[in-house]
Structure formats: C-alpha cells, structure tokens
C-alpha positions as CSV (number, residue, x, y, z in Angstrom):
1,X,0.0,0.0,0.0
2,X,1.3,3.4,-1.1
3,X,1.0,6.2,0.9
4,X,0.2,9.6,-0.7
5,X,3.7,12.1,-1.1
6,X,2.0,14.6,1.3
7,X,1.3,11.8,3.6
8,X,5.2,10.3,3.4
9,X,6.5,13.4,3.1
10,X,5.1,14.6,6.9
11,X,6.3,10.8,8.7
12,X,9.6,11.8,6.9
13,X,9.4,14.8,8.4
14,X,8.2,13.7,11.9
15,X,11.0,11.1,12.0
16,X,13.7,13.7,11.4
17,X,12.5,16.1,14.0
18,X,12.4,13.4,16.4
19,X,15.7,12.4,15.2
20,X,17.2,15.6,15.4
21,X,16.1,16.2,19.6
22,X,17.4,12.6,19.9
23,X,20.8,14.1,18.7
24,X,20.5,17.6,20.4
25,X,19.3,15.2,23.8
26,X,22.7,13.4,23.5
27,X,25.1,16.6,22.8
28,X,23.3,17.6,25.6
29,X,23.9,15.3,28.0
30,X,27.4,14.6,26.4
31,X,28.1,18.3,27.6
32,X,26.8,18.1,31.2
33,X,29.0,15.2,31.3
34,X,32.0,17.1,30.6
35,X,31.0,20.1,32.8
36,X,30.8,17.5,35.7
37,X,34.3,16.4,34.7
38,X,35.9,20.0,34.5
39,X,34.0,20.4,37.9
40,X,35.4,17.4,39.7
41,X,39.3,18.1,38.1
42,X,38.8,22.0,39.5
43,X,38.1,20.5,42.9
44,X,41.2,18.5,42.6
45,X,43.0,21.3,41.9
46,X,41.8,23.6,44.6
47,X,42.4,20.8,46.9
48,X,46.3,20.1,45.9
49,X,46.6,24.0,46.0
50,X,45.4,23.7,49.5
51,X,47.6,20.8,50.6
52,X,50.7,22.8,49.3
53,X,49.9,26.1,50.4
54,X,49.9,24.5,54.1
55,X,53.7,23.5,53.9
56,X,54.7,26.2,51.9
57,X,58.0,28.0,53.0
58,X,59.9,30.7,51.4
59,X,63.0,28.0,52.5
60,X,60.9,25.4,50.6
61,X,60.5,27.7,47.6
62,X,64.5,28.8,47.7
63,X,65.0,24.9,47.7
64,X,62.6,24.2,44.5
65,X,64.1,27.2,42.2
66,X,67.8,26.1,43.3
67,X,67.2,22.5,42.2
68,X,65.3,24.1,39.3
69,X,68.5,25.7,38.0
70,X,70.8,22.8,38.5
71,X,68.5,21.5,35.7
72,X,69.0,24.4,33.3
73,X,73.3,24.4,32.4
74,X,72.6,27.8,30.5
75,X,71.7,29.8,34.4
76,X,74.8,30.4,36.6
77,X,73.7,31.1,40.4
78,X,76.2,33.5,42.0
79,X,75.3,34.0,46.1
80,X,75.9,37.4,47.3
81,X,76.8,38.6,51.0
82,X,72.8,39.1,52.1
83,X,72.1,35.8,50.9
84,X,70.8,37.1,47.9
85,X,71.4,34.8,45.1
86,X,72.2,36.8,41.6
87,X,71.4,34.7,38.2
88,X,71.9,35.5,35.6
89,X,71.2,33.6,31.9
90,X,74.0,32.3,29.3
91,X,73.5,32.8,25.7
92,X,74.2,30.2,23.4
93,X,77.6,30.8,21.5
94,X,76.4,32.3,18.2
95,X,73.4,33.7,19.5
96,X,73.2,37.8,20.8
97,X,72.6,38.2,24.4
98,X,68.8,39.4,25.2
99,X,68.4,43.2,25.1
100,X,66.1,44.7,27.9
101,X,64.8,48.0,27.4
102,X,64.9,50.8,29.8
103,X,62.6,53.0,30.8
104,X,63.1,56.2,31.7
C-alpha cells in the first residue's frame, strides 16, 4: 500500500525532528558530562593547592628554584653577601645576548 507524497512526506518529516532532539538530547547530555568532569578536576586542583599552600615556605620555595636551575646548564647562580642569590642567563655561542629595554 502506497502512501500519498503529502502523507510520506510529513512521517519523513516527523522522524527527522524526532531524530534531530534525539541528537541535540545526546550533545546535551554529552556536555553536562563534561562540565561534571571539569567540575570534579577543579576541585582537585583547589584541593592540591590547599595541601601545598599549608607547607609552603619561602625555605621550601628557595630549595625548589635552586634544584630548578641545576636542571637548566645555561643559568649560573652567584650567592651574594645578604644571601641574595644573583642569576643571571647564558647565551648560546652564536646567538646575541637578550636586550632589555629601559625605561626612563
């Protein structure tokens, strides 16, 4: 039995549109998903932030950027009298040292 092109045309229709919100439904859902997930990893965050700011030390801090440097070979660390270190960046042979502007 053949359905009349008006007729076929409006199911075709009708099973689009319902096709279409299926999709849009999922997206949806796929996207509350992901907020949860960005939600849950924030918290994370916010809670390691937390656990470190309670032990942080400026002692702690001098420690970390010193062992930081021994990892860089172009940085040479120069203590001064007030415990003060000075560093100061090696260039690559080859390559001009950095210019830093001045203002007046």
């Amino acid at each position: 039995m053949a359905l009349p092109p008006t007729v076929r045309d409006a199911i075709e229709r009708k099973l689009r549109a319902e096709q279409e919100f299926e999709q849009m439904k999922f997206v949806n859902q796929r996207e509350e998903m992901e907020a949860e997930r960005k939600r849950i990893e924030a918290r994370g965050v916010r809670d390691s932030q937390a656990i470190i700011a309670e032990t942080l030390s400026p002692q702690y801090l001098n420690y970390l950027w010193i062992r930081n440097l021994a990892e860089n070979q172009n940085v040479i660390y120069v203590a001064t009298e007030a415990n003060m270190p000075i560093f100061r960046s090696v260039e690559p042979r080859g390559s001009a040292p950095s210019e830093q502007k001045r203002t007046p």
